[in-house]
C-alpha positions in Angstrom: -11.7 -2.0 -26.6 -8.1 -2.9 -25.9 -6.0 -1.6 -21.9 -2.4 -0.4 -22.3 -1.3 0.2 -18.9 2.1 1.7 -18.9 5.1 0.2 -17.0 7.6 2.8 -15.4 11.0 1.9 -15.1 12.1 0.2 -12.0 14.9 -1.6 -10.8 14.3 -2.0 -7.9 11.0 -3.8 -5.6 8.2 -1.1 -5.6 4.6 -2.1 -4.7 3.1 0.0 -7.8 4.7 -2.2 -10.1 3.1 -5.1 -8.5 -0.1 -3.5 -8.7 0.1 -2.8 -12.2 1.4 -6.0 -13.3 -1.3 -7.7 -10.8 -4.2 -5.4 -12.7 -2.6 -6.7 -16.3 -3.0 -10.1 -15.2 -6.2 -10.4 -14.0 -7.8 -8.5 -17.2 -6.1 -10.4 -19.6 -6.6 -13.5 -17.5 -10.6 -12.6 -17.6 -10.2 -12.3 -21.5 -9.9 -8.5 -22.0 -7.5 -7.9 -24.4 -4.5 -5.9 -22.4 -1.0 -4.7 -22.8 1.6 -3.2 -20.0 4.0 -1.0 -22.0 7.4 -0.6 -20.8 9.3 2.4 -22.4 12.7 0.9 -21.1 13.4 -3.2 -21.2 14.6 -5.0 -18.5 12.4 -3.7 -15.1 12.2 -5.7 -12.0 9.7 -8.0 -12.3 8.2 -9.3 -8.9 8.2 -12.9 -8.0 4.7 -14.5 -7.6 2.9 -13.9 -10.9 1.7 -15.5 -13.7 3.1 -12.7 -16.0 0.0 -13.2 -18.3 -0.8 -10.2 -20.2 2.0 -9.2 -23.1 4.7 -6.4 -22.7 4.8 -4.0 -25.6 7.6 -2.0 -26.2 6.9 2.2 -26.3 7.4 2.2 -29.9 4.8 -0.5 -30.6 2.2 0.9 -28.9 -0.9 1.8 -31.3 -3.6 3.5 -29.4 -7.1 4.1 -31.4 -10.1 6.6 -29.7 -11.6 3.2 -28.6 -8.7 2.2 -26.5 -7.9 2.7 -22.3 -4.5 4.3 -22.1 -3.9 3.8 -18.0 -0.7 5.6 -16.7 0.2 5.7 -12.8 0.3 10.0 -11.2 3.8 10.4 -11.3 4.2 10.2 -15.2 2.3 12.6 -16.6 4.3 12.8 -19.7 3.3 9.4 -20.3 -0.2 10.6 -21.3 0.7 12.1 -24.3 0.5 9.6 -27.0 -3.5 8.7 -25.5 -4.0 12.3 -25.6 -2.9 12.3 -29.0 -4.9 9.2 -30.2 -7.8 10.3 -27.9 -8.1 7.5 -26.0 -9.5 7.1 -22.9 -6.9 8.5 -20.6 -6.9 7.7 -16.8 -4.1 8.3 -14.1 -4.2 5.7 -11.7 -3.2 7.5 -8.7 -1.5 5.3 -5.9 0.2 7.9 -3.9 -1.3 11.9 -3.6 1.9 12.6 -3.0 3.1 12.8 -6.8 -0.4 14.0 -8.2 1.4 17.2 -8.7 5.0 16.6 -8.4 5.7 16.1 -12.4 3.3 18.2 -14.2 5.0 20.2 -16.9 5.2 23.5 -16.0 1.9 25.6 -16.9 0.0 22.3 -17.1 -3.1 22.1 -14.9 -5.0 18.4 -14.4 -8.1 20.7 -15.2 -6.5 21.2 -18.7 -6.1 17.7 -19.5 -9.2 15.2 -20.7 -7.7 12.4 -18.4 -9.9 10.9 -15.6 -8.7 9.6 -12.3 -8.4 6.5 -10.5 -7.6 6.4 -6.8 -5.7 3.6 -4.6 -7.3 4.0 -1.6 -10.1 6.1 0.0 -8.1 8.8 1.4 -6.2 9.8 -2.1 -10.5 9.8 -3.5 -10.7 12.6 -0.9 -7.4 14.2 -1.7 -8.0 13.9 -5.4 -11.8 15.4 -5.1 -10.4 18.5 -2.6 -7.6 19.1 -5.0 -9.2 19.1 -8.4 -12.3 19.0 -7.5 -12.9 15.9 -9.6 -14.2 12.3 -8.5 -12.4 9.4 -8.8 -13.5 5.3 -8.3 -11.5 3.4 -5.8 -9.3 0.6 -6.8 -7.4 -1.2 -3.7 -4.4 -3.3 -4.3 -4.4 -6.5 -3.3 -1.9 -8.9 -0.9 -1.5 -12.9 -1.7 -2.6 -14.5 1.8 -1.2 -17.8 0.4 2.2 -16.0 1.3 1.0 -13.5 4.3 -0.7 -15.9 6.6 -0.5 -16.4 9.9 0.5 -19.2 11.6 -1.7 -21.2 13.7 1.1 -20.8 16.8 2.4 -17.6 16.8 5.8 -16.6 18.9 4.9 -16.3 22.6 6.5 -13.5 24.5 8.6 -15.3 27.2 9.3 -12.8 30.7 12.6 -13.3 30.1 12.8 -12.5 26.0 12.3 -9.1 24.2 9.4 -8.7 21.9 10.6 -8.7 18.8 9.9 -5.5 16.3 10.3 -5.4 12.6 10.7 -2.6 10.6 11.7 -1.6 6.7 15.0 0.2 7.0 14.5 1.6 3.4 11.1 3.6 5.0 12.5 6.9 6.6 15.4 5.3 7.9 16.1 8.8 9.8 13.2 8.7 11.6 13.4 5.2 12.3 16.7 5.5 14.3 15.2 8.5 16.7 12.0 6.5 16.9 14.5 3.7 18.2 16.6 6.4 20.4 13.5 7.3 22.0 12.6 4.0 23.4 15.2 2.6 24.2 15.9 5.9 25.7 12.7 5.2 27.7 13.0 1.5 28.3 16.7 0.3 28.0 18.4 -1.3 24.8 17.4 -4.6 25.3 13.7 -4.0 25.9 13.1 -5.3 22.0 14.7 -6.8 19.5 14.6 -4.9 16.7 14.3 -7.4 13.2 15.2 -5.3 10.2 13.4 -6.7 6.6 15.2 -5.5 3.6 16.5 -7.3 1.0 13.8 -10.2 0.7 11.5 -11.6 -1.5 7.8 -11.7 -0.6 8.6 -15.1 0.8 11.2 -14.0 3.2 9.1 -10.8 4.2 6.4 -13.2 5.0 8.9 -15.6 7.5 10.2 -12.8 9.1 6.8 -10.8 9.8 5.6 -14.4 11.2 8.8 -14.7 13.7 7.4 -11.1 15.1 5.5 -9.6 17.3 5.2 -6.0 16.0 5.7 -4.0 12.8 6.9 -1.1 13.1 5.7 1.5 10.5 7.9 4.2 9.4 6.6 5.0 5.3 5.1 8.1 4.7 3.7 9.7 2.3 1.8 6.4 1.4 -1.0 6.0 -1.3 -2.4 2.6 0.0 0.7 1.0 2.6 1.2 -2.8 1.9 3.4 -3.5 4.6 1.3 -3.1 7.4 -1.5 -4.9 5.8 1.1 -7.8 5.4 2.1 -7.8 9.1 -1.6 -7.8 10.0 -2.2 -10.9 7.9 0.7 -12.3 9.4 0.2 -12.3 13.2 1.8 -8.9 14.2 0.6 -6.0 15.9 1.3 -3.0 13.7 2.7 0.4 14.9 3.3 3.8 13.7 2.7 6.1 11.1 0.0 6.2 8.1 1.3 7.8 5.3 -2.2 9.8 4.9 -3.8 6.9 2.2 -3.2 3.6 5.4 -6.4 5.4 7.1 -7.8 3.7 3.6 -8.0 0.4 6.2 -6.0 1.2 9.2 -8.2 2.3 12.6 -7.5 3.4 16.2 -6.5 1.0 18.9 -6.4 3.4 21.5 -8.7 4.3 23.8 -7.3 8.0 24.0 -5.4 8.3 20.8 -2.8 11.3 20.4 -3.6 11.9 16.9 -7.2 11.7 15.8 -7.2 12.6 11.3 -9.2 15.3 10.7 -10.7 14.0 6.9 -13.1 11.8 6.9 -13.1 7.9 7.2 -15.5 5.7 5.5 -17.0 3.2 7.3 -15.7 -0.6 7.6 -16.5 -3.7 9.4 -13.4 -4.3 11.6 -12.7 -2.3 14.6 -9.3 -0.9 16.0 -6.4 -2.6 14.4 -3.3 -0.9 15.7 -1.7 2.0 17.2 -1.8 5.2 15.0 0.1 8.2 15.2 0.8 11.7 13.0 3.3 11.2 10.2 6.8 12.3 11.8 5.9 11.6 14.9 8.5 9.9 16.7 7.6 10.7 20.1 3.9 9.5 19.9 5.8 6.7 17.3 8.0 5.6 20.3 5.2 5.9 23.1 2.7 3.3 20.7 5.5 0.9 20.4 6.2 1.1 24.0 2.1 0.6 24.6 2.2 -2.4 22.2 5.0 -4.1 23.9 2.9 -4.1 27.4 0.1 -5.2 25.6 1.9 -7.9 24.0 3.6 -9.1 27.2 -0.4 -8.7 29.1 -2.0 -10.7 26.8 -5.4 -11.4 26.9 -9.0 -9.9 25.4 -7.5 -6.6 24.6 -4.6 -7.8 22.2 -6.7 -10.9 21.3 -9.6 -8.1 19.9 -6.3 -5.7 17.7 -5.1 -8.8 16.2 -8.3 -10.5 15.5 -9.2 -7.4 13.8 -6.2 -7.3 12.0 -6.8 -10.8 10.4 -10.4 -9.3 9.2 -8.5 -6.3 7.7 -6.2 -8.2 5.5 -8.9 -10.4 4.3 -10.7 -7.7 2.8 -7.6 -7.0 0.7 -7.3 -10.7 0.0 -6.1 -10.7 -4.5 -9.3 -12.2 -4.7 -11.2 -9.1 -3.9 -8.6 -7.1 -6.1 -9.4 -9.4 -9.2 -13.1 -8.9 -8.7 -13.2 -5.2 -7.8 -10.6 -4.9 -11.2 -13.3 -6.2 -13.1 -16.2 -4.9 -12.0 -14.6 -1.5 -12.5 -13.8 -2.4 -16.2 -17.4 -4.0 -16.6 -18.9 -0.1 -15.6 -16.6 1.7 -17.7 -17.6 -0.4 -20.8 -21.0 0.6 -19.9 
């Protein structure tokens, strides 16, 4: 049995590149004979892999009944030369926002003999309540060799502002009026705000270690990276979920504005930051303020959220990606 796991075009940083690329690697790494197939040459490539398992071009592709033909939600067209072959066809679904967004017109997911894979446990539950069909989880995963947290992280000084970083690129609308709003609230120079765009993983990692908070302002979000990288790095994360963060993220607040109404599964860490609604710049703004005091207050309270945000981001350690990729492969072959 042979993987082709198809490559979109990107030329840009994306995280469900990464993830592919990271799922080619470790299979063909573990001696499972796999291809990513790009349909156009010359897509970003992210920094930090081993680049293992061999690129096909579109055209060279040869799919047999026996073969897994794995495209990501948003490229439904994509199927069609596994449907053709009958493969075994699976869309890996790593944002329910795009589950429907590019179906051809009178094309139904019921119609189709393709199976699903989900990024996270809330796009399982949108997935099942949608099509009514089940689908395995597969997290992605985040190097902590790069996200780490130092062993002295920045003290906030009474007479410094806590620094908060953000990703301009996430709803950069809403990240201005969540800014309004506090400072608004608590004067311009209450925070120093630490924009990160433009960086590799290496300078994402420096900046979220000379923080205090993360700001999070991406929504809709199949399984959100960045906050799990500001966790593993020291911060105390902020701000909206994107629906598929309640995968991992959990309530810091005692009296929470915002409560989600699906069901959670259970997990071993307790509260891990300040959640609010997606779109929710007032409740965004009143969290950051919250997590300000807390960080200049100190003590068992913000000891306990970042604590629990170190045990979060070790359970979606590459390690655990590698051997959840491969135990999933291992039960499909049976």
């Amino acid at each position: 049995m042979k993987t082709f796991l198809f490559l979109p075009p990107a030329s840009k940083p994306t995280g469900g590149i990464t993830v592919l690329r990271q799922m080619a690697d470790i299979l063909h790494q573990a001696g499972r004979e796999t291809y990513l197939v790009e349909r156009e040459g010359g897509n970003w490539r992210p920094q930090g892999l081993t680049d293992a398992a061999p690129v096909l071009a579109w055209k060279d592709m040869r799919l047999t009944p026996d073969d897994f033909w794995l495209v990501p939600e948003g490229w439904p067209n994509a199927l069609a030369p596994g449907l053709e072959a009958r493969a075994r066809c699976v869309a890996y679904v790593q944002n329910w926002a795009y589950l429907f967004s590019a179906l051809p017109p009178g094309v139904a997911w019921g119609g189709l003999p393709v199976s699903f894979l989900a990024v996270s446990d809330p796009v399982a539950h949108f997935i099942h309540e949608s099509t009514g069909q089940t689908a395995p989880v597969l997290r992605p995963g985040i190097d902590l060799e790069i996200f780490r947290c130092e062993r002295s992280r920045p003290t906030v000084a009474t007479d410094k502002p806590v620094t908060v970083a953000f990703m301009p690129r996430k709803n950069k609308g809403l990240a201005a009026q969540i800014r309004a709003v506090f400072e608004h609230r608590n004067g311009p120079g209450a925070v120093r705000w630490l924009p990160i765009e433009g960086l590799d993983a290496f300078g994402v990692a420096k900046a979220l270690r000379s923080a205090h908070i993360f700001l999070m302002t991406g929504f809709p979000e199949g399984c959100p990276l960045p906050p799990l990288e500001a966790m593993a790095c020291g911060c105390l994360p902020v701000g909206f979920t994107g629906l598929g963060g309640w995968d991992y993220m959990r309530q810091a607040q005692a009296s929470p504005r915002f409560t989600p109404w699906w069901p959670l599964r259970e997990v071993a860490w307790s509260g891990n930051g300040l959640w609010c609604a997606d779109g929710d710049v007032l409740d965004a703004a009143l969290c950051l303020e919250q997590a300000a005091a807390l960080l200049r207050e100190g003590g068992p309270g913000l000891d306990a959220v970042l604590a629990a945000g170190q045990e979060t981001a070790s359970a979606y350690s590459t390690d655990e990606q590698r051997n959840s990729v491969l135990a999933l492969w291992d039960a499909w072959l049976k």
